[in-house]
C-alpha positions in Angstrom: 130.5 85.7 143.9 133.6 84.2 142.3 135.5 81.7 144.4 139.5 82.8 144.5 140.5 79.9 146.4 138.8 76.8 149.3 141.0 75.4 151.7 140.5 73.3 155.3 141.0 75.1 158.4 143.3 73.0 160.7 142.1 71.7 164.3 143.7 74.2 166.1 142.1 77.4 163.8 138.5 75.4 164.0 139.0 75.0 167.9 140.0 79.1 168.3 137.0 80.0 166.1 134.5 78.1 168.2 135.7 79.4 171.2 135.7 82.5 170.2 131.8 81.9 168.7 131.0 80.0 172.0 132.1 83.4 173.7 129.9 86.2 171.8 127.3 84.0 170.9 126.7 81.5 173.2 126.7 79.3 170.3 128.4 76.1 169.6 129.3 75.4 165.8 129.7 71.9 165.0 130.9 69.6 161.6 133.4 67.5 160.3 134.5 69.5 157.6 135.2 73.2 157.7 136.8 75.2 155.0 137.6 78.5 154.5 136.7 80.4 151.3 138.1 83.7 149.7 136.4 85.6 146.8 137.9 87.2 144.1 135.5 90.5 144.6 134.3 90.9 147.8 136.2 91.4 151.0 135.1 88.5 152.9 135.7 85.4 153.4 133.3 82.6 154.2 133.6 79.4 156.6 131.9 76.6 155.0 130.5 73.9 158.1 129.9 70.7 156.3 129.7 72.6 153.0 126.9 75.1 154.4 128.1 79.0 154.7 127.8 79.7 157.8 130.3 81.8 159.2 131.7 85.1 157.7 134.4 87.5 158.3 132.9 90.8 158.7 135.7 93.6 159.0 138.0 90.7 159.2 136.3 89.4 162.6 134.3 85.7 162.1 130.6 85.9 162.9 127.6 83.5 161.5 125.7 84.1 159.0 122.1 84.4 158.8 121.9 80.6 157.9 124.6 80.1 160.8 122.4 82.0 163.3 119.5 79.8 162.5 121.2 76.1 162.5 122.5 77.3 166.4 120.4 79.8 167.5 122.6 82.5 169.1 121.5 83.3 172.9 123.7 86.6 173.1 123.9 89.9 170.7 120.4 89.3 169.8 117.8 92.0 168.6 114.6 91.1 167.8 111.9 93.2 165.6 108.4 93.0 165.4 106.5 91.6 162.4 106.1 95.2 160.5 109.7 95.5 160.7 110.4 91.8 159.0 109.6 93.1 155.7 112.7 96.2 155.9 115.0 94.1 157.6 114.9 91.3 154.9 115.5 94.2 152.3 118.8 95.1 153.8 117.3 98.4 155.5 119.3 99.4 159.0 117.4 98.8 162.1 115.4 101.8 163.6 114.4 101.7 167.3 110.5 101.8 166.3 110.6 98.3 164.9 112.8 97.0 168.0 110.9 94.6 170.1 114.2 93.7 172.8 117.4 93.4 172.4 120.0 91.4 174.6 121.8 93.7 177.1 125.0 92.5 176.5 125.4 94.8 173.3 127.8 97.5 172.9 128.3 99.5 170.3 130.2 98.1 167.5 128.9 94.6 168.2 127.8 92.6 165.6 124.3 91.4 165.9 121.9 89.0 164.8 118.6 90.0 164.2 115.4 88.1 164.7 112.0 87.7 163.9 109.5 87.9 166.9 106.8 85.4 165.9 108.9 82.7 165.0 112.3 84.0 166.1 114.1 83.2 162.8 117.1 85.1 162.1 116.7 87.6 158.8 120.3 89.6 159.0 123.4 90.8 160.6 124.1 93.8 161.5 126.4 96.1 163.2 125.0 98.6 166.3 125.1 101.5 167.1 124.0 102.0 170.7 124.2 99.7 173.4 121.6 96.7 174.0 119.8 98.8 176.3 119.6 101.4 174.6 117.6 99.9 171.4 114.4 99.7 172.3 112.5 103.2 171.8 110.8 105.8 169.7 112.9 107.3 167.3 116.4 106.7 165.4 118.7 104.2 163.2 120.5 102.1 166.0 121.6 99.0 164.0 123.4 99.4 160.4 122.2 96.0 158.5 125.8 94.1 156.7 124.0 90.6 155.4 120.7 89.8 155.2 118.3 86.9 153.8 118.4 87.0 150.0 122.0 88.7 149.6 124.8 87.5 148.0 126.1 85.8 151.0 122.7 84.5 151.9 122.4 83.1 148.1 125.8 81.9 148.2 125.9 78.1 147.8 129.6 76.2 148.8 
């Protein structure tokens, strides 16, 4: 991924995206540096935290990453998958209900997502779902569409 340009967020943009993190994540990022960063290529941007990528703009709305999600361990939007599903989900594959272990009910459709390991309850992607949080856990069906996973370009991608 080529960088297109790096710059510092101000106070008050760093303050509204931590709020805003704090809100659907239960999580609270925290550095001394953060700096945005725009690729020539892709469509999304990047929000380096003490030079680590670890938030990302997903259809233009800030979420962590997968190395986000596991420095602050998210408490809402989580889904977690048992460990035949690990394999998939590190791939890149969508999330089918079989593979679903729990999911947080506070879920709607549309959310982004993390979603986690059982065993150890690392985070392997992001994803987007489908169905509410409820909803995910069952027999049959594709209820979470995967957007960033471990080994991707984002996951690789070093500030």
């Amino acid at each position: 991924m080529q960088v297109k340009s790096r710059h510092h967020l101000r106070s008050d943009a760093v303050s509204d995206l931590e709020a805003e993190l704090e809100d659907k994540l239960g999580v609270s990022p925290d550095g001394d540096a953060y700096e945005r960063v725009e690729f020539e290529e892709a469509e999304r941007e990047v929000i380096l935290i003490d030079g680590e990528p670890q938030i990302a703009f997903f259809d233009e709305e800030p979420f962590v990453t997968v190395r986000g999600a596991n420095a602050y361990e998210p408490e809402k939007r989580v889904v977690t998958v048992d460990a035949g599903a690990v394999s998939f989900v590190s791939d890149g594959a969508d999330i089918m209900r079989p593979g679903i272990t729990e999911a947080t009910p506070d879920i709607s459709p549309d959310d982004f997502v993390v979603i986690a390991e059982e065993s150890h309850g690392k985070v392997l992607a992001v994803g987007r779902a489908r169905v509410e949080g409820a909803d995910m856990v069952g027999d049959e069906g594709k209820v979470v569409d995967s957007v960033h996973h471990v080994g991707d370009e984002l996951f690789e991608f070093t500030g």
